[in-house]
Structure formats: C-alpha cells, structure tokens
Backbone as a ProteinNet text record, in pm:
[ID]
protein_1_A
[PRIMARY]
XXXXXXXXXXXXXXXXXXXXXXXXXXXXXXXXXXXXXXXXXXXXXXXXXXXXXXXXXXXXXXXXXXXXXXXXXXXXXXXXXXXXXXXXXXXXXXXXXXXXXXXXXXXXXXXXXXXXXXXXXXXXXXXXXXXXXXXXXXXXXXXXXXXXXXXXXXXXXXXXXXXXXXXXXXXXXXXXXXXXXXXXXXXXXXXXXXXXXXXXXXXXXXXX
[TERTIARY]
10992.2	11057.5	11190.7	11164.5	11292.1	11419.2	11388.6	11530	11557	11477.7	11490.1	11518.8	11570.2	11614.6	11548.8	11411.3	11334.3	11211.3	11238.6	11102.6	11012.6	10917.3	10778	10774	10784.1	10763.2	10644.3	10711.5	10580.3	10579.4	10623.5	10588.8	10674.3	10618.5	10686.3	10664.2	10726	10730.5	10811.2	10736.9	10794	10879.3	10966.4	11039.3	10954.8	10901.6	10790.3	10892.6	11007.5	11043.7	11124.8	11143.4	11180.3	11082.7	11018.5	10894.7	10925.4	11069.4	11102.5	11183.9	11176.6	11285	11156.1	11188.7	11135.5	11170.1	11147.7	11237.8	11128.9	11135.6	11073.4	11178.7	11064.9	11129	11071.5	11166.7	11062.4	11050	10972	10916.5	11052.2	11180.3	11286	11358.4	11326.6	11389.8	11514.8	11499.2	11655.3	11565.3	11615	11514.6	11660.8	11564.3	11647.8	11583.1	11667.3	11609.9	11631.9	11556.3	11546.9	11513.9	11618.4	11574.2	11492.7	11397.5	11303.2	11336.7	11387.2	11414.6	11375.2	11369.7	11308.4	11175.9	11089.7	10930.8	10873.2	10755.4	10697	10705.9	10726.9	10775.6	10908.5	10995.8	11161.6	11135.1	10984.1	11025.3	11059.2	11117.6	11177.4	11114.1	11137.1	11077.7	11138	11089.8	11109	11210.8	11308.3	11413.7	11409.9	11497.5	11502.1	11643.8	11685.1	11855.8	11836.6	11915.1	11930.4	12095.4	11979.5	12081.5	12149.6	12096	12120.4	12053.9	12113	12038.5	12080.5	12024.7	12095.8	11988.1	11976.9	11910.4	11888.8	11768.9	11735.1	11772	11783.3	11834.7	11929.6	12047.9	12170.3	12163.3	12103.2	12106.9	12036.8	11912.4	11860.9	11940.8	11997.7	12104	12228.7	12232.9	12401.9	12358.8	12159.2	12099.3	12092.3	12152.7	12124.8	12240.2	12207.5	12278.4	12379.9	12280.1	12339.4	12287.1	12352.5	12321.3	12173	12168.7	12006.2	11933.7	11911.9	11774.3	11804.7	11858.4	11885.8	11744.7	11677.8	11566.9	11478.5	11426.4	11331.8	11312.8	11426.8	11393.1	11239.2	11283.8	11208.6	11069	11021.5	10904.6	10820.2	10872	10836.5	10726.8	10639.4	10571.1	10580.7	10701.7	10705.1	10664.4	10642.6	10563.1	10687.1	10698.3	10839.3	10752.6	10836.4	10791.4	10878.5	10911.1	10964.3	10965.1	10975.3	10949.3	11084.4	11044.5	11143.3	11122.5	11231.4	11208.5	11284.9	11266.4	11392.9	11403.8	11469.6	11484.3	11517.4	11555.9	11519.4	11627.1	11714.7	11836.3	11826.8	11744.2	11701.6	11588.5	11611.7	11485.1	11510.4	11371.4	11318.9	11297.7	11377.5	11310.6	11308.6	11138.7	11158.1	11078.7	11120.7	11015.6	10945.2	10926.8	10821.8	10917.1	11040.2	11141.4	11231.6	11285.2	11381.4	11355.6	11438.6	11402.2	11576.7	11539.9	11695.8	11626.6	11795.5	11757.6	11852	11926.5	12015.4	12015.9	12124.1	12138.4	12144.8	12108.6	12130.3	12217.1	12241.6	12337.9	12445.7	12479.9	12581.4	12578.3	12596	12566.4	12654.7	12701.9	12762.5	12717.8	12557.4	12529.8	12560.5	12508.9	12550.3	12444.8	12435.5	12347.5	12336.2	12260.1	12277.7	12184.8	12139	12159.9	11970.5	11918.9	11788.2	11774.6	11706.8	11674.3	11559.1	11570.4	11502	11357.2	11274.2	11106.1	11100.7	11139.5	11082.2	11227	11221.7	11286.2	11374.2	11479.8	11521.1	11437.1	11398.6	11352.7	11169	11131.9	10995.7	10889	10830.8	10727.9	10651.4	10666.7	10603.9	10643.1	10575.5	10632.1	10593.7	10648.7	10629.9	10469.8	10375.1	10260.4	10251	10253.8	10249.6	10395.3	10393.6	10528.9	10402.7	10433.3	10385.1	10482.4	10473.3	10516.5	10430.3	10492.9	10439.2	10407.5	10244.2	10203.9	10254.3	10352.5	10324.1	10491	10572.9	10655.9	10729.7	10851.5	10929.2	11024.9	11068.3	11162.3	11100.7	10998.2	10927.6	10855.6	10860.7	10744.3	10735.5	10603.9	10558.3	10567.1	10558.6	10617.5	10502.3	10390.7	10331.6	10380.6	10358.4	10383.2	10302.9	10284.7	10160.9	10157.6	10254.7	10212.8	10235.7	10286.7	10298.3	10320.7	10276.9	10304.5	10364.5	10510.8	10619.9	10632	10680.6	10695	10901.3	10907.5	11026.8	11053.1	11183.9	11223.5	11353.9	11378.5	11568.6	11631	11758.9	11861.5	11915.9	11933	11985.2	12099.8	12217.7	12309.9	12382.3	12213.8	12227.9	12214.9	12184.9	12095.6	12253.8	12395.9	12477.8	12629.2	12701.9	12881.8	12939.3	13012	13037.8	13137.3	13179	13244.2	13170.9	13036.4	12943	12859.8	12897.8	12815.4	12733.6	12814.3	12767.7	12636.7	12601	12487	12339.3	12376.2	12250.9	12171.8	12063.2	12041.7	11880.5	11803.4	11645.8	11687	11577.8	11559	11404.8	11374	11226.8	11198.8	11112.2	11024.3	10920.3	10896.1	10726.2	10730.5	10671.3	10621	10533.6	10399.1	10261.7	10186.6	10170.9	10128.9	9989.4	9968.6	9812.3	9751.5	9768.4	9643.9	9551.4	9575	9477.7	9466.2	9548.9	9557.5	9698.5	9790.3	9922	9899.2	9784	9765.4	9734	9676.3	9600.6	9708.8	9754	9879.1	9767.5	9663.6	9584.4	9563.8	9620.4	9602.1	9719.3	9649	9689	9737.6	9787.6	9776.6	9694.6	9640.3	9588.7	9621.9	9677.7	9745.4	9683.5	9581.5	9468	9557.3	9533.6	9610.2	9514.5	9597.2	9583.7	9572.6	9506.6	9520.5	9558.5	9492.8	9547.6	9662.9	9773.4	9900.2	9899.9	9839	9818	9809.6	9741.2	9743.1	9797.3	9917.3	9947.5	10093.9	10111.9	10263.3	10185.7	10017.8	9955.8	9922.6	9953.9	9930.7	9915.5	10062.9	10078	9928.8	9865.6	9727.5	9671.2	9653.2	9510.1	9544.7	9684.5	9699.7	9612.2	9570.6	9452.7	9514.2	9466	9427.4	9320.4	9326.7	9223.1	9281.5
12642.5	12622.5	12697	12801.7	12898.9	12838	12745.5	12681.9	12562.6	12485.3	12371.7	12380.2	12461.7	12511.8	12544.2	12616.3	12669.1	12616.4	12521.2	12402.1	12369.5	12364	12332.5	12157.7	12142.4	11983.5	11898.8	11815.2	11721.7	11603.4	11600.1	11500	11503.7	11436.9	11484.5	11318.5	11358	11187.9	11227.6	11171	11169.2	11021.3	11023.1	10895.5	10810.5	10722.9	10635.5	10587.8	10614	10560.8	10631.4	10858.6	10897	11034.3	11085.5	11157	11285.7	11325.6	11458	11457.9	11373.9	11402.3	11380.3	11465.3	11448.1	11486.1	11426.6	11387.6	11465.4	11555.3	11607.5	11598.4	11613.1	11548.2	11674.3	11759.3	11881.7	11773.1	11860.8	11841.5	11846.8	11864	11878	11716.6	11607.9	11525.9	11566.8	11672	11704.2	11677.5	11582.3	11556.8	11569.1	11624.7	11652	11614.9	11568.3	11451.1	11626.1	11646.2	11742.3	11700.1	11713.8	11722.9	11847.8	11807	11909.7	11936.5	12023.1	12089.2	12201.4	12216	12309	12273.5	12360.7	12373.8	12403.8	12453.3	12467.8	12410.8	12276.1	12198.7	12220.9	12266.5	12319.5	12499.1	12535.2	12674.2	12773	12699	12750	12727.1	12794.7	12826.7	12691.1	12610.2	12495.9	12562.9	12460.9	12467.9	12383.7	12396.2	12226.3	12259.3	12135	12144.4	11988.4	12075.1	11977.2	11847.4	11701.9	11618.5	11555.2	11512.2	11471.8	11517.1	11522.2	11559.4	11465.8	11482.4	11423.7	11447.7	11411.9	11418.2	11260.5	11228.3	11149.9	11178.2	11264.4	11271.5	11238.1	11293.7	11230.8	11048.5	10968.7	10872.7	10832.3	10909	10869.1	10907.7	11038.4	11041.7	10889.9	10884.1	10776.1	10650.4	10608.5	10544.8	10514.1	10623.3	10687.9	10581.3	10525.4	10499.8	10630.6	10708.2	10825.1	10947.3	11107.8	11222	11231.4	11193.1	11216.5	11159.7	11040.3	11010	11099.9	11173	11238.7	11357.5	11419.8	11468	11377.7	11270.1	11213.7	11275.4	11306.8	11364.3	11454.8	11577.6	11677.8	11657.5	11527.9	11481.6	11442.2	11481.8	11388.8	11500	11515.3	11573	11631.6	11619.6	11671.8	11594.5	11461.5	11368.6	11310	11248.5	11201.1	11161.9	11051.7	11027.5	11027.6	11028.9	10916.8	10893.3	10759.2	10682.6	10630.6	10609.2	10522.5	10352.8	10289.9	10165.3	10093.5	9958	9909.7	9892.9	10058.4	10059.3	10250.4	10291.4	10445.3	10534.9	10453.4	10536.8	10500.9	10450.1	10411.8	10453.8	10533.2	10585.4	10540.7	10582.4	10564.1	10673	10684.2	10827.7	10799.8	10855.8	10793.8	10914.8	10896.3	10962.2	10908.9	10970.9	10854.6	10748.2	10775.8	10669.1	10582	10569.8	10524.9	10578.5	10458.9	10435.8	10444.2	10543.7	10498.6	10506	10396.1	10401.7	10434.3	10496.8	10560	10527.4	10504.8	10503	10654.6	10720.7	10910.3	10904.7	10790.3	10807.2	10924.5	10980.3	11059.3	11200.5	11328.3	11386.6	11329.1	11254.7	11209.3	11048.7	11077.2	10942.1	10803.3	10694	10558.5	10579.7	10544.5	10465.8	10306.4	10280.6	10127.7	10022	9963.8	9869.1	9887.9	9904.9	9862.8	9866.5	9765.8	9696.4	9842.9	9860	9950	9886.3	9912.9	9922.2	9926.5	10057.5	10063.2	10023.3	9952.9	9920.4	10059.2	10051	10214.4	10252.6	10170.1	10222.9	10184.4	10175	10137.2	10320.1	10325.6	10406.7	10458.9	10338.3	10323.2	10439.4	10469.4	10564.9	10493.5	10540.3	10460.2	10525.6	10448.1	10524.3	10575.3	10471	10473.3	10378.1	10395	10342.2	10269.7	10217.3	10190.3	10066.6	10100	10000.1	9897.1	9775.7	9664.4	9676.9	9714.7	9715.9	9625.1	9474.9	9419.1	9396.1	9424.6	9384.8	9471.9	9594.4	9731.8	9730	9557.4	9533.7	9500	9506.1	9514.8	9620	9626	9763	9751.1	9768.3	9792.9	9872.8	9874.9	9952	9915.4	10013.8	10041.9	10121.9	10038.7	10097.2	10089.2	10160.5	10153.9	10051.3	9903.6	9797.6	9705	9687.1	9580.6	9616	9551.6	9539.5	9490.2	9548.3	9442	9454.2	9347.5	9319	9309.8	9443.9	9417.7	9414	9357.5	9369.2	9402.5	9530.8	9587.3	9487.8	9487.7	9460.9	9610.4	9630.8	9759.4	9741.2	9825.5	9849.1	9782	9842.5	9761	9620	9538	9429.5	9348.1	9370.9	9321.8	9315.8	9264.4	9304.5	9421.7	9476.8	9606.7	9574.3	9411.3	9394.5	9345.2	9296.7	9243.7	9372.9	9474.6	9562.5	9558.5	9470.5	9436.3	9360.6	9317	9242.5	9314.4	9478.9	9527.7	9580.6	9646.8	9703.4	9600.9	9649.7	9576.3	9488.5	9380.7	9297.5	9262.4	9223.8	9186.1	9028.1	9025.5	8902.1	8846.1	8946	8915	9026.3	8995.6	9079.8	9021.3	9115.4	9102.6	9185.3	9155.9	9215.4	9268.3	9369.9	9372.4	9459.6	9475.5	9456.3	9572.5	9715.4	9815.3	9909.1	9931.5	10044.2	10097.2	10102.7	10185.5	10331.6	10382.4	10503.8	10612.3	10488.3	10600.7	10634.7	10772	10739	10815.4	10803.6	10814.7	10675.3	10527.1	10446.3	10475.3	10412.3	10388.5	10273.9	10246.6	10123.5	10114	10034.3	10032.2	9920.1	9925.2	9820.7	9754.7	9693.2	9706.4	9597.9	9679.5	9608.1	9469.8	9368.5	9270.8	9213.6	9243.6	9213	9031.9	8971.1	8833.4	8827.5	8729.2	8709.5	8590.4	8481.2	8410.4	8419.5	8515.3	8552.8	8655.6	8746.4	8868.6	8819	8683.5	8684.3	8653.8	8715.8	8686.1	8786.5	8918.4	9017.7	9077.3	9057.4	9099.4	9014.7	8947.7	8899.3	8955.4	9049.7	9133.1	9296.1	9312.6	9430.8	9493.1	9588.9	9660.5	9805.3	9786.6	9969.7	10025.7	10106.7	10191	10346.2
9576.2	9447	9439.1	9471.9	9529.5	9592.7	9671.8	9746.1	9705	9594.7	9516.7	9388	9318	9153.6	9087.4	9151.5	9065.8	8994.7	8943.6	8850.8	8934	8883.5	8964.2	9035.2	9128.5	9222.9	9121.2	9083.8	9068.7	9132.1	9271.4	9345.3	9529.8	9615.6	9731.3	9807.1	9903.4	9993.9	10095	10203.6	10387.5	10416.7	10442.2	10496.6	10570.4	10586.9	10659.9	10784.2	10771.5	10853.1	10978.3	10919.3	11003.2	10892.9	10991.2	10965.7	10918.8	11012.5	11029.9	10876.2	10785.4	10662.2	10520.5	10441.4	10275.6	10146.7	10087.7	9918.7	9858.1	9746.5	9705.4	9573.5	9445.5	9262.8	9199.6	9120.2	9025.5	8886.7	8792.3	8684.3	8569.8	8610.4	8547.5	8582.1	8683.6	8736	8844.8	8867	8979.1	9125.3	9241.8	9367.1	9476.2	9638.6	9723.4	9794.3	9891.1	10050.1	10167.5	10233.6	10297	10481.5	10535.1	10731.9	10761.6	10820.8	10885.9	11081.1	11049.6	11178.8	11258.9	11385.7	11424.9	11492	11489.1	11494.2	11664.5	11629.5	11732.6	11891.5	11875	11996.9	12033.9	11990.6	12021.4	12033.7	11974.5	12033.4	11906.9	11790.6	11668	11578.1	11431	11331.3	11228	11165.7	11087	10987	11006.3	10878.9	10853.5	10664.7	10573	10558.3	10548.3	10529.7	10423.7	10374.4	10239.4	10277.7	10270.5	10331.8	10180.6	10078.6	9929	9806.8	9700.5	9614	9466.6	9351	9224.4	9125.9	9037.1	8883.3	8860.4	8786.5	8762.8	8611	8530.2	8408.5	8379	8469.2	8432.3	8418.2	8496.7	8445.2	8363.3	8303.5	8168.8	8079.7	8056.6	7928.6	7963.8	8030.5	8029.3	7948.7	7948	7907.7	7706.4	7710.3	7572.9	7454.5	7375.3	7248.3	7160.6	7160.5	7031.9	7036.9	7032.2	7095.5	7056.1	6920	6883.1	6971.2	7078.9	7101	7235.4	7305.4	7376.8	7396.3	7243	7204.2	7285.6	7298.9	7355.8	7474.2	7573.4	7676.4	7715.8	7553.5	7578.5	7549.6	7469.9	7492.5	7605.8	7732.5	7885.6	7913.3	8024	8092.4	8189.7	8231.7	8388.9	8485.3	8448	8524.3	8630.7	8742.7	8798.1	8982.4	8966.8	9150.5	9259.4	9349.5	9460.9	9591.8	9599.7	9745	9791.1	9947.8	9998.8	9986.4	10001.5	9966.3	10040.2	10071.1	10114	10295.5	10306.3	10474.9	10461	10642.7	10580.2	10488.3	10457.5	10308.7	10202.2	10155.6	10055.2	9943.8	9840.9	9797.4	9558.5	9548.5	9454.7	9366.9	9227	9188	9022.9	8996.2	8821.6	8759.3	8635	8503.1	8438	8346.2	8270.5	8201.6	8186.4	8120.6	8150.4	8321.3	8380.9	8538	8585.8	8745.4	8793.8	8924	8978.7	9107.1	9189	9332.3	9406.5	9466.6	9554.8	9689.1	9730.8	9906.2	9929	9998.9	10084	10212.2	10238.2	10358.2	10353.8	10248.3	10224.3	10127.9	10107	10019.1	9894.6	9881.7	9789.5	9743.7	9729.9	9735.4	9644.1	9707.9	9602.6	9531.5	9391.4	9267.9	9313.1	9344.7	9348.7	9204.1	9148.9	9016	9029.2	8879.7	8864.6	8709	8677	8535.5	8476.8	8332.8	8310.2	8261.1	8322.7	8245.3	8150.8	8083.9	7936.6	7857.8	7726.2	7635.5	7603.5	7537.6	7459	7366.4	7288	7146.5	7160.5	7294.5	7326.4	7331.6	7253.5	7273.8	7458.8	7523	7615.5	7732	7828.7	7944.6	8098.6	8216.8	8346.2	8378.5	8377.4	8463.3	8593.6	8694.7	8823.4	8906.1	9026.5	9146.2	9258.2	9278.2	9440.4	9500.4	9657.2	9701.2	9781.6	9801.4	9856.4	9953.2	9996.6	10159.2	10235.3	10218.5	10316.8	10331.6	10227.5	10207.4	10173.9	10251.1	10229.8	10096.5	10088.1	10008.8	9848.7	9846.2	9682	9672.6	9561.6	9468.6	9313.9	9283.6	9184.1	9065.4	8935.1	8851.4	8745.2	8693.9	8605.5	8456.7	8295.6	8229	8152.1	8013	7924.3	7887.5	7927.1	7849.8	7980.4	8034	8148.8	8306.3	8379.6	8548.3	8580	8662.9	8706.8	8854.4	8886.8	9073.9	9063.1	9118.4	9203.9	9325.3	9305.1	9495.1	9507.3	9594.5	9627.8	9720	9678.7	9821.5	9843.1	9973.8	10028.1	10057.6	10090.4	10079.3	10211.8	10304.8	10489.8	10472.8	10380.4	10393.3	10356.6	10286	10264.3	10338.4	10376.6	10406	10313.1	10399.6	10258.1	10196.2	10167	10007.1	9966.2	9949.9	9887.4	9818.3	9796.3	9739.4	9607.7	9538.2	9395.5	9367.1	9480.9	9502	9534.6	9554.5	9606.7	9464.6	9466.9	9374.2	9364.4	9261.5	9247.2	9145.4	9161.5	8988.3	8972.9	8873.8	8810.8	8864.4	8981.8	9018	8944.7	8905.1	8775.8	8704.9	8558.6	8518.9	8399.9	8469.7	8322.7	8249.5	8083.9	8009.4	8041.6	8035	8089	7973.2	7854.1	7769.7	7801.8	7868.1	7893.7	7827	7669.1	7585.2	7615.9	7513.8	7570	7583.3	7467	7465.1	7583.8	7716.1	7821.6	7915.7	7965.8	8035.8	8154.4	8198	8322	8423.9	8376.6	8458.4	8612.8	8673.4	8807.2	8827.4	8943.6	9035.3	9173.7	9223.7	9323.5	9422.3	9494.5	9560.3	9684.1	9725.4	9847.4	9958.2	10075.2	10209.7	10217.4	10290	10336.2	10422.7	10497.4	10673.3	10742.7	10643.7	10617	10620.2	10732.3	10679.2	10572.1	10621.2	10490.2	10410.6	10341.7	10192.7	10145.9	10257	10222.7	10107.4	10104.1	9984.2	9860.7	9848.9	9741.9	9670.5	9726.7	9716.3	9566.1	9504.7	9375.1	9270.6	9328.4	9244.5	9256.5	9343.2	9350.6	9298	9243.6	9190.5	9039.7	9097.7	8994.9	8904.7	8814.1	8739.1	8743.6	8741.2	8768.9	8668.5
[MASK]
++++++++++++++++++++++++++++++++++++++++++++++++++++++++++++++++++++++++++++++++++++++++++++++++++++++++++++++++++++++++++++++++++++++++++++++++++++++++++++++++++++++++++++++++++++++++++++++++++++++++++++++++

C-alpha cells in the first residue's frame, strides 16, 4: 500500500497475456500497471516498476453535470475492479459508477471510448466485470438492474488514423429483474468447450 498511495487495494489482476506484469485498483479508484522483475530464477530479489498509472475518478467527475452531484462520489464503497481486455495493452478499470478503458502502452496513457452502464441520475451501481471466456474482445458488465455484453476495438486492432474507431460499445443488453437492492450478485460465466455453441455463450450467463 506503501508504494501505491496508500489506500487499501480492492482488487488486483495478472496480464493473461504477459504474466510477469499486474494492475492493481485501491478503494480510492487510482490503479497502476506494475512489471515484475527480478526473482529467484535471475538470482535477484523481485522488483515492481511502475509502467502506467491513472484514476478512474477523474473520469467519473468529467461525467458530472453540476459540482453538487460530484457528492455522489462519496457514497461508493471502495468497491472497483480491473482486467485486461482486448489484447496485452489494453485494460479495464471500474467502480461502482463508470467504466474506463485505457491503452498502457505508454506512461502517458490513451483513454480509449466506452458507453456508461449506469444512467447519471440512476440509483443503480456496477456489480460485477467479467470477461468472455471464449472471446478476449467482449466482456460483461453487471448492474443492479441489467446485464450487458460488450465488445472493445483496441487501439492494435486499427491504422493509426483510424483511432476514433476504437473504444467498446453495447452488443446486448438485459433487464434481469433480481432486486436492485442486493449489491452481493455475481456473474458467473461457465466455459464452453463446444465451439459450436461457444458464440452462444452470453445465454448461459448466470447470477449468483
């Protein structure tokens, strides 16, 4: 906590796609992508070197209408996630109120475009994240009132004057009717070993 600003982590994640790196989110929304270096097999003692960092707040305030709803903030929990998505510069980082997605290629990273979940003036908060076992380029987004299926374009996936084009959008999304009040639901996302039926996937998504 000491070399991350202090606030207690409420959430951590390994790059799936390069092992030696991890994003770790405090309970304040400020998250840092960290290289793991060193270790036992080189002989040396593990260091983290901090490759990006940013606030997920700052883009919830920019979200904001008027200084007053700015207060909503301090209603949150400390609750916050994130994953990689996409391909390996690409990551995911939310609260209970807003989702951003960033390229890390750079300490000066891109924001790249994602539709917000919850309404402004919606009561509602994000429950759960997951991503698409079968599919890197979608993921899931649980809220006290509905389940939505997105899918990113990455930053790699375009020409770099086509940039305007990257960013997530909403493929589906359904009301699911489970109480807004419980903010203990889950998602459960069950693998598919079927390729045939693995672009069916988002049907068999559960709460729990």
């Amino acid at each position: 906590m000491e070399q991350s600003g202090g606030a207690p982590h409420a959430d951590v994640s390994f790059n799936p796609h390069y092992q030696r790196q991890v994003g770790l989110v405090d309970q304040q929304g400020n998250w840092r992508i960290l290289d793991i270096e060193g270790g036992t097999r080189h002989g040396k003692a593990y260091k983290l070197s901090c490759v990006a960092q940013g606030s997920i707040m700052l883009r919830e305030m920019d979200q904001m209408d008027k200084p007053g709803e700015q207060e909503s903030i301090a209603r949150e929990d400390g609750w916050a996630r994130i994953l990689w998505i996409g391909d390996v510069n690409t990551i995911l980082v939310c609260n209970r109120r807003t989702v951003g997605i960033f390229d890390i290629r750079a300490k000066i990273f891109t924001t790249l475009k994602c539709p917000e979940p919850i309404p402004k003036r919606s009561a509602d908060w994000i429950l759960d994240v997951k991503r698409h076992p079968k599919n890197k380029k979608r993921f899931f987004i649980l809220t006290s009132s509905r389940l939505l299926l997105l899918a990113v374009t990455c930053l790699s996936d375009v020409l770099e004057d086509d940039v305007d084009s990257t960013g997530a959008s909403v493929l589906m999304s359904w009301t699911h009717f489970q109480g807004s009040d419980d903010i203990t639901l889950e998602l459960h996302i069950p693998s598919i070993s079927d390729e045939g039926t693995a672009h069916n996937i988002h049907l068999f998504a559960s709460l729990y």
